[in-house]
N, CA, C and O of each residue as an XYZ file, in Angstrom:
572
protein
N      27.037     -4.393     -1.794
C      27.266     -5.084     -0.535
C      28.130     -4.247      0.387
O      29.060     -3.517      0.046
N      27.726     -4.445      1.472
C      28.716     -3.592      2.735
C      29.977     -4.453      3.171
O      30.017     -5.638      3.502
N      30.982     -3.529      3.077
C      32.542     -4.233      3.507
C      32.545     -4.794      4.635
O      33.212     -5.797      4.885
N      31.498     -3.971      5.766
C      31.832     -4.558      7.251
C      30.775     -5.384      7.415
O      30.629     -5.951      8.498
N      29.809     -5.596      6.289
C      28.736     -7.207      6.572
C      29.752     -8.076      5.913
O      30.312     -7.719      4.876
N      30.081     -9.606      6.701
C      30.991    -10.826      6.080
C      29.629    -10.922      5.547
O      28.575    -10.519      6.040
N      29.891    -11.628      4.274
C      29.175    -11.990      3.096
C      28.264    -13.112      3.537
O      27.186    -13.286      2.969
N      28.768    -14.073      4.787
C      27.600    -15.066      5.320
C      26.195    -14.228      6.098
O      25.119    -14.789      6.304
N      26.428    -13.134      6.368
C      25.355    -12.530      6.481
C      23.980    -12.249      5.295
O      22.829    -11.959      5.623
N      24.312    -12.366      4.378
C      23.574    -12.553      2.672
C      22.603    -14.038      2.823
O      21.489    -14.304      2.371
N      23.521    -14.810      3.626
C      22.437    -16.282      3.794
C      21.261    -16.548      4.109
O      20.567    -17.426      3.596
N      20.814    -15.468      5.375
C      19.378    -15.247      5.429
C      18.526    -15.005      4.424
O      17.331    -15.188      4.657
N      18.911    -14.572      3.177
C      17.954    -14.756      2.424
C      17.607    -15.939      1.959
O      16.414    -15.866      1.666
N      18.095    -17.176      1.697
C      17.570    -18.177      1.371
C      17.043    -19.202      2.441
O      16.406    -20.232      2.221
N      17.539    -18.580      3.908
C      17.107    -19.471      5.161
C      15.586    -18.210      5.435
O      14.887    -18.510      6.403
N      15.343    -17.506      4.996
C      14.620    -16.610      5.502
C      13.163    -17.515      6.332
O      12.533    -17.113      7.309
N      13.019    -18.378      5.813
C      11.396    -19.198      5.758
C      12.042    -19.886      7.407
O      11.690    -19.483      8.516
N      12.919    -20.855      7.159
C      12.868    -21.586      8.602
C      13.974    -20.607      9.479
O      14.628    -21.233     10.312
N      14.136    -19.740      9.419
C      14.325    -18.813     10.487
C      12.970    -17.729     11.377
O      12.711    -17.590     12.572
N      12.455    -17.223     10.317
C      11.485    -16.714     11.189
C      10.267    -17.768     11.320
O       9.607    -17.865     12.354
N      10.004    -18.660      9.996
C       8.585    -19.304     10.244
C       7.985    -18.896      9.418
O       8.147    -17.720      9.093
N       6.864    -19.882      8.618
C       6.366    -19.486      7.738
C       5.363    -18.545      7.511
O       5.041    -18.169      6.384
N       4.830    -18.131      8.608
C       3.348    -17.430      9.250
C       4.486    -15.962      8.582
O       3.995    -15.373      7.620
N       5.621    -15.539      8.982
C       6.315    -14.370      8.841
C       7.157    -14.321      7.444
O       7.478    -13.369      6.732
N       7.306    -15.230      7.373
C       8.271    -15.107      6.060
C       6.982    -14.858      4.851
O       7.374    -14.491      3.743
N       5.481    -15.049      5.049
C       4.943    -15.150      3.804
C       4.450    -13.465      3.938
O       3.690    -13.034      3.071
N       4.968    -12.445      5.178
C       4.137    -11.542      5.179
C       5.624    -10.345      4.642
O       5.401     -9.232      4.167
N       7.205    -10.966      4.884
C       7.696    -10.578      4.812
C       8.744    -10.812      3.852
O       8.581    -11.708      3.024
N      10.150     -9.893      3.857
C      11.387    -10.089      2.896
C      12.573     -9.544      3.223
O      12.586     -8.319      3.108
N      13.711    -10.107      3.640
C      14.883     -9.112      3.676
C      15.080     -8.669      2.556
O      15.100     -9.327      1.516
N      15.290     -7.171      2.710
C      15.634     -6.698      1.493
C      17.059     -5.832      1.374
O      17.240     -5.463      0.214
N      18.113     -5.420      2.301
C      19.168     -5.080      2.081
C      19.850     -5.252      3.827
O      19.173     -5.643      4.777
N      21.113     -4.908      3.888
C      21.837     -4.822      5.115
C      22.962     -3.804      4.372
O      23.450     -3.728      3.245
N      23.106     -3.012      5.736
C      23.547     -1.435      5.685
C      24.071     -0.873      7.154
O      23.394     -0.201      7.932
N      25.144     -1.213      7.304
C      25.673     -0.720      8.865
C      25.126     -1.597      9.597
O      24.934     -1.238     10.759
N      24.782     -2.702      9.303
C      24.877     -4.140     10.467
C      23.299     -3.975     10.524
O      22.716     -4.445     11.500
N      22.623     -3.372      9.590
C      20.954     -3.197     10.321
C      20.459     -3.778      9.153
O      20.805     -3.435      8.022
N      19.642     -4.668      9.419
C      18.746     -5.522      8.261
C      17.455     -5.163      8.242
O      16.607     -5.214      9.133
N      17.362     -4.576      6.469
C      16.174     -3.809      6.272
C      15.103     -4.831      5.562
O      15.362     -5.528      4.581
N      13.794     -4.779      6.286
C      13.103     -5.798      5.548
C      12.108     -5.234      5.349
O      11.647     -4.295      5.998
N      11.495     -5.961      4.054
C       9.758     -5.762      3.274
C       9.011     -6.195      4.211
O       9.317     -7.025      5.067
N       8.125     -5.710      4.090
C       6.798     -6.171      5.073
C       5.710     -5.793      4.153
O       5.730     -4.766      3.475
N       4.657     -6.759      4.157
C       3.581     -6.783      3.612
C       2.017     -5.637      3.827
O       1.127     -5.213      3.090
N       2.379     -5.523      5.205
C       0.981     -4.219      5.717
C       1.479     -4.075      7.005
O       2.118     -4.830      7.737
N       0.906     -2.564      7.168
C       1.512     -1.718      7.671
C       1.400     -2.596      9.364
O       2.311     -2.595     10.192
N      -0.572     -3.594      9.608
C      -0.554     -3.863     10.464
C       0.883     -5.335     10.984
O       1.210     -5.897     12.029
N       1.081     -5.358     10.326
C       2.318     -6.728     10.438
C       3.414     -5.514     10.682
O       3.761     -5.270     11.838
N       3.940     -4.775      9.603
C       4.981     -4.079     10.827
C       4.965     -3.926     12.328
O       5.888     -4.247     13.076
N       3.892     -3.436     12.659
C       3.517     -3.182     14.207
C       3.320     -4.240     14.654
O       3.867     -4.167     15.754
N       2.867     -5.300     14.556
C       2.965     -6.926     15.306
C       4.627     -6.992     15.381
O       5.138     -6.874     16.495
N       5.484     -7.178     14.211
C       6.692     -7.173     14.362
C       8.098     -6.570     14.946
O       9.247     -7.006     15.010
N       7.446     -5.349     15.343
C       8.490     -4.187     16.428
C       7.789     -4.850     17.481
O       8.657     -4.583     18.312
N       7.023     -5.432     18.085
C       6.930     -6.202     19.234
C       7.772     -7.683     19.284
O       7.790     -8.418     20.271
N       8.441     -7.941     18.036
C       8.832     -9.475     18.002
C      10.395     -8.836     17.696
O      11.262     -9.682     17.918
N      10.801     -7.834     17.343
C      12.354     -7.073     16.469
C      13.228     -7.926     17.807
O      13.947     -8.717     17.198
N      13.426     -8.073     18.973
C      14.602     -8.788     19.701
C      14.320     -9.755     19.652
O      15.445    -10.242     19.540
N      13.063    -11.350     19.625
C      13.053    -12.397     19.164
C      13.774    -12.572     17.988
O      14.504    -13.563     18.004
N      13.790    -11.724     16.701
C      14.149    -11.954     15.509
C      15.245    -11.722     15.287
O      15.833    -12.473     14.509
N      15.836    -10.782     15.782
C      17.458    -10.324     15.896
C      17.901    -11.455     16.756
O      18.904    -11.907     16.205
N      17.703    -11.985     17.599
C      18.202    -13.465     18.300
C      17.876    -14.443     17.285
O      18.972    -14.654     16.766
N      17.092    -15.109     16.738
C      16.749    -16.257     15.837
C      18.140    -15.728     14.302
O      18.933    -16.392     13.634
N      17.810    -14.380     14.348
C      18.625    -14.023     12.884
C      20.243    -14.299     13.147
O      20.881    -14.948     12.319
N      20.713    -13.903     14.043
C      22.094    -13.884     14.981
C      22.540    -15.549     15.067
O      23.506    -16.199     14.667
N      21.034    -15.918     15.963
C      21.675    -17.226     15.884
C      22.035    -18.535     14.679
O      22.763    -19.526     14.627
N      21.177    -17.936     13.924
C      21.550    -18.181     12.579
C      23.084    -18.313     11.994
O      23.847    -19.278     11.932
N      23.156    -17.551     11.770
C      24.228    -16.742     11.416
C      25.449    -17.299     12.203
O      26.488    -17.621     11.626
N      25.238    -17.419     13.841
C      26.674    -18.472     14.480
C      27.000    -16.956     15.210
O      27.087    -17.151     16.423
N      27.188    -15.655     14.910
C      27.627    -14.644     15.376
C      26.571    -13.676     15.497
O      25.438    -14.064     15.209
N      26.761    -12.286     15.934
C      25.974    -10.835     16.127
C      26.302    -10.362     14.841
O      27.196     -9.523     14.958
N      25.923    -10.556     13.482
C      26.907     -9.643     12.458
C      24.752     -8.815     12.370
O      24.509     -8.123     11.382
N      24.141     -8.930     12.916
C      23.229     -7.578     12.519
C      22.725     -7.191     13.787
O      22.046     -7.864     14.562
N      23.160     -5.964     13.914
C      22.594     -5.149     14.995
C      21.209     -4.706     15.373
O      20.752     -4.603     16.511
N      20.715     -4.503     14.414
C      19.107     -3.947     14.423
C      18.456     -4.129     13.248
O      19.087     -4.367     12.218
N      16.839     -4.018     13.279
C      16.010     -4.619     12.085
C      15.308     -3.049     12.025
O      15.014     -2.302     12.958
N      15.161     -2.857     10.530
C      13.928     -2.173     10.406
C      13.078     -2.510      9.311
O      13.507     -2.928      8.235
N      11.745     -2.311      9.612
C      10.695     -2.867      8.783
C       9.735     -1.744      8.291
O       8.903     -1.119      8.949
N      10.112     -1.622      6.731
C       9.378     -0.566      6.141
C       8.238     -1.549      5.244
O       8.328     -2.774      5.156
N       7.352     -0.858      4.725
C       5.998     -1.656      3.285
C       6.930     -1.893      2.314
O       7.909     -1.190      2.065
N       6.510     -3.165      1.634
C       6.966     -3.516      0.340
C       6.561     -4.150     -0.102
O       5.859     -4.688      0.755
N       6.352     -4.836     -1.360
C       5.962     -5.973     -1.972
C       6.812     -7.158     -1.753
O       8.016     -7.310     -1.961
N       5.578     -8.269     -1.110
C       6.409     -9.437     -0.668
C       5.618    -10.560     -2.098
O       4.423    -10.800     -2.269
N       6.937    -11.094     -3.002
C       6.211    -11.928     -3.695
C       5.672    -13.178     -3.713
O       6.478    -14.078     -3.951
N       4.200    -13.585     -3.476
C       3.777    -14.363     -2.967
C       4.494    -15.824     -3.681
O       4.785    -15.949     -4.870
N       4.657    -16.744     -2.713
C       4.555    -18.162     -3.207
C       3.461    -18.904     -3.817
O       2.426    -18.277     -4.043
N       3.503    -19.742     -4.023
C       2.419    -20.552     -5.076
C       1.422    -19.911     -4.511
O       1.396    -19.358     -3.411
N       0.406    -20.029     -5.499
C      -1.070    -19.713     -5.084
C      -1.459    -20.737     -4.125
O      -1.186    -21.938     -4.109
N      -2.058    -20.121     -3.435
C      -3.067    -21.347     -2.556
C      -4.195    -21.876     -2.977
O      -4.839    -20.933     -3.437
N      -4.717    -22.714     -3.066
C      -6.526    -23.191     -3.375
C      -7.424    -22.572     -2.416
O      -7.430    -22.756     -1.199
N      -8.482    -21.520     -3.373
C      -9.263    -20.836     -2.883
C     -10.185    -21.934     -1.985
O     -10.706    -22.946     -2.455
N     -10.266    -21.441     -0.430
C     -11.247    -22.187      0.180
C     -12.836    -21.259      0.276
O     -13.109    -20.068      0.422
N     -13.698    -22.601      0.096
C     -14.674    -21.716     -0.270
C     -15.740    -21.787      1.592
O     -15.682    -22.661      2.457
N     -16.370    -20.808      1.572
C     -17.101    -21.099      3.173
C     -16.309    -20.985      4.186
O     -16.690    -21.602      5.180
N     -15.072    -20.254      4.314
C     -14.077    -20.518      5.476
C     -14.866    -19.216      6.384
O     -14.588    -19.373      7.572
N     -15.692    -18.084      6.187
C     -15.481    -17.230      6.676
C     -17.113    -17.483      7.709
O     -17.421    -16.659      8.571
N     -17.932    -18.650      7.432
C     -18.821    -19.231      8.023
C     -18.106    -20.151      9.326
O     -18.848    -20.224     10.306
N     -17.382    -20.535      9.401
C     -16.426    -21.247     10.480
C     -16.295    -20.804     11.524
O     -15.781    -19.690     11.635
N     -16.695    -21.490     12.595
C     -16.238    -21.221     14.182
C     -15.285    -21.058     14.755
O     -14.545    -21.811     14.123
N     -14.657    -20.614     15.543
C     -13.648    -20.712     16.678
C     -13.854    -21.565     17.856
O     -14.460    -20.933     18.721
N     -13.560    -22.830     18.227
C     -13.178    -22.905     19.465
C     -12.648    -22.139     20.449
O     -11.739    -21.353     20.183
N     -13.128    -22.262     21.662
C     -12.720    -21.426     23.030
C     -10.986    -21.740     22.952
O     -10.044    -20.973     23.152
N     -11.005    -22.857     22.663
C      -9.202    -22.472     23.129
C      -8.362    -21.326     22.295
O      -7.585    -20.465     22.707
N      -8.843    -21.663     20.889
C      -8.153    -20.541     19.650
C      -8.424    -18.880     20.198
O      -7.708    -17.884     20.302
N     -10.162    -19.264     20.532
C     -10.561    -17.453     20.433
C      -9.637    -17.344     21.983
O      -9.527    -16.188     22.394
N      -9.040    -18.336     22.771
C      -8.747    -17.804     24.375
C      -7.437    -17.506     24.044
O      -6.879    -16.550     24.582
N      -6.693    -18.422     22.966
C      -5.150    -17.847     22.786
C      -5.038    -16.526     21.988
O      -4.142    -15.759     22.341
N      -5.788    -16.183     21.016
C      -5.878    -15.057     20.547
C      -6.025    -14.243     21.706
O      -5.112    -13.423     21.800
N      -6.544    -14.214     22.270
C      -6.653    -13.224     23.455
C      -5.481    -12.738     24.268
O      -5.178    -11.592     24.599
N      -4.878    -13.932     24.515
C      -3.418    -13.626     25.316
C      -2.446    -13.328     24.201
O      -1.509    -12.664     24.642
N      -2.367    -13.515     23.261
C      -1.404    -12.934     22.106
C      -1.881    -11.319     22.094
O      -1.020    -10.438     22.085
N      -3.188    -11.024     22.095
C      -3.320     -9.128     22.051
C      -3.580     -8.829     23.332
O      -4.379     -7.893     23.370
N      -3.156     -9.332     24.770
C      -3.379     -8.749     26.066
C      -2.723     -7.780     26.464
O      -3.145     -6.895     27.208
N      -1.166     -7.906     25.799
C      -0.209     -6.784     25.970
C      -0.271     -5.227     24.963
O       0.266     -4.163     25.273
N      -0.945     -5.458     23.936
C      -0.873     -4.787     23.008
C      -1.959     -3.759     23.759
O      -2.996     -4.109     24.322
N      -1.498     -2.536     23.631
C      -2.094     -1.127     24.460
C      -2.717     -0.156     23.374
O      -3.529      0.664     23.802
N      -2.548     -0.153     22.566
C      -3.057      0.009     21.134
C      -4.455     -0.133     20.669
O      -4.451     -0.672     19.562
N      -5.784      0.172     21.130
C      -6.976     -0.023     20.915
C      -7.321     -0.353     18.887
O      -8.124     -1.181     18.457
N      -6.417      0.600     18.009
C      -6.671      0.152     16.905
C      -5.825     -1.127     16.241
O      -6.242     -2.035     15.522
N      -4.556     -0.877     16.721
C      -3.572     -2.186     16.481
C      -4.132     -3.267     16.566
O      -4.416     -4.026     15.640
N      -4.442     -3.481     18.354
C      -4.895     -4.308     18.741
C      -6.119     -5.622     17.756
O      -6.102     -6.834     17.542
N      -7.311     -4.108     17.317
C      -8.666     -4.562     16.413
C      -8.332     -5.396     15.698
O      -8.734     -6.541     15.495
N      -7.237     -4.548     15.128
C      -6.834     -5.059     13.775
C      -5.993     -6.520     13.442
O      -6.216     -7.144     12.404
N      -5.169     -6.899     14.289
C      -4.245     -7.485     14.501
C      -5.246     -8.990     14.992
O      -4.850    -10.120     14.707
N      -6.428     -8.761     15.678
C      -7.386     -9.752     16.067
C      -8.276     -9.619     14.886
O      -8.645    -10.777     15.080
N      -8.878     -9.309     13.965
C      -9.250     -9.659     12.913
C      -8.242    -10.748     12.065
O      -8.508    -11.900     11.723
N      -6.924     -9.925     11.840
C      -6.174    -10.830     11.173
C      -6.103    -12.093     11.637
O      -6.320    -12.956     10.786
N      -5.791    -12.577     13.068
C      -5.823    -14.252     13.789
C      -7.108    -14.275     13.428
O      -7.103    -14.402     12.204
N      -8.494    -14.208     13.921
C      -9.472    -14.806     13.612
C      -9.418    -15.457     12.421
O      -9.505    -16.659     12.172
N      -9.226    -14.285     11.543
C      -9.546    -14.687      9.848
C      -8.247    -15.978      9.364
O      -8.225    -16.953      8.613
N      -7.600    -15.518      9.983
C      -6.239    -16.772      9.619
C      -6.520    -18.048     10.255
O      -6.372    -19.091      9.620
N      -7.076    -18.042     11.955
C      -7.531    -19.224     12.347
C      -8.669    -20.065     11.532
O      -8.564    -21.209     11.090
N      -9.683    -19.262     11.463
C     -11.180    -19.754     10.416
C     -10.980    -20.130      9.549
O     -11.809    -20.943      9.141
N      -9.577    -19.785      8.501
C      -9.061    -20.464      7.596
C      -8.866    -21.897      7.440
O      -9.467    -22.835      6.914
N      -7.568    -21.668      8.237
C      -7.138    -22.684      8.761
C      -7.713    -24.211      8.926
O      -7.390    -25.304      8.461
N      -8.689    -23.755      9.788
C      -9.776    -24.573     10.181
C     -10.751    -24.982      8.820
O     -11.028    -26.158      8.585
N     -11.115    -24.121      8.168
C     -11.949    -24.471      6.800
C     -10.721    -25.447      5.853
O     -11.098    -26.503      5.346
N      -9.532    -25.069      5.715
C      -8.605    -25.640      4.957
C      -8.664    -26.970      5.153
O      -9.067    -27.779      4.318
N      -8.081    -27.342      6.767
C      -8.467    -28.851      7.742
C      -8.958    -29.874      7.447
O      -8.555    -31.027      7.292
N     -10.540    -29.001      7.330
C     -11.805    -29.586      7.213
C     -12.016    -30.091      5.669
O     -12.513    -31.166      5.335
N     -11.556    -29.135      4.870
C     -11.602    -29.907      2.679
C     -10.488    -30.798      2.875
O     -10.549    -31.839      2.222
N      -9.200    -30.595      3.828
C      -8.458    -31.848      3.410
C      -9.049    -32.805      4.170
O      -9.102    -33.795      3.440
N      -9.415    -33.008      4.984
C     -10.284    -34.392      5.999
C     -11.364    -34.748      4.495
O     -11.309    -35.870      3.992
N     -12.129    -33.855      4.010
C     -13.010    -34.228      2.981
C     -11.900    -35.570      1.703
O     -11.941    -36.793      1.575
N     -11.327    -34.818      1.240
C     -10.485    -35.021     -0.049
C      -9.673    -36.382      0.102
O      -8.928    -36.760     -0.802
């Protein structure tokens, strides 16, 4: 542990989920703090790069956490994030539509992104997470 992190800085790890949200916490992990900079796991390489677009949202949510500024900066290297419970395999999700509003917000979530491969990639991932979603919905409406 670092002398000049106060030890309530260590708390984010067990608030980690309702601080960033669950969409981020399942892709990610704090994994140490070192000169006020909180180093975290990240799951693929494309979620790092979504996340250096979000690093001052998260340093504000993490801060405010916390009550004070005790971390200065984030960096996000690959790591193994260990998954939570298994989920129930949905079967047929990848046959599933998009509504215009989903495929229109996806759109404005990658409008800024200047990145032609980021970008691809990063809109595969929402699609495939929305279509999920939506297939998931739809077996619990069944069940």
């Amino acid at each position: 542990m670092e002398i000049d992190v106060p030890l309530k800085a260590y708390s984010i790890w067990g608030a980690w989920k309702g601080i960033v949200g669950e969409p981020v916490a399942l892709q990610t992990q704090p994994h140490a703090i070192r000169n006020r900079i909180l180093f975290i796991d990240v799951s693929h390489s494309t979620w790092i790069q979504q996340l250096q677009f979000l690093k001052s949202t998260l340093l504000e949510k993490i801060n405010g956490f916390l009550g004070e500024p005790l971390i200065r900066d984030i960096r996000f290297k690959l790591g193994k994030i260990p998954s939570a419970s298994p989920r129930p395999k949905v079967r047929g999700w990848g046959e599933e539509r998009l509504d215009k509003r989903t495929a229109d917000q996806i759109e404005r979530l990658l409008e800024k992104i200047e990145d032609e491969g980021i970008k691809k990639s990063l809109q595969e991932v929402l699609i495939k997470s929305a279509k999920l979603e939506k297939a998931r919905m739809r077996q619990k409406e069944r069940s």
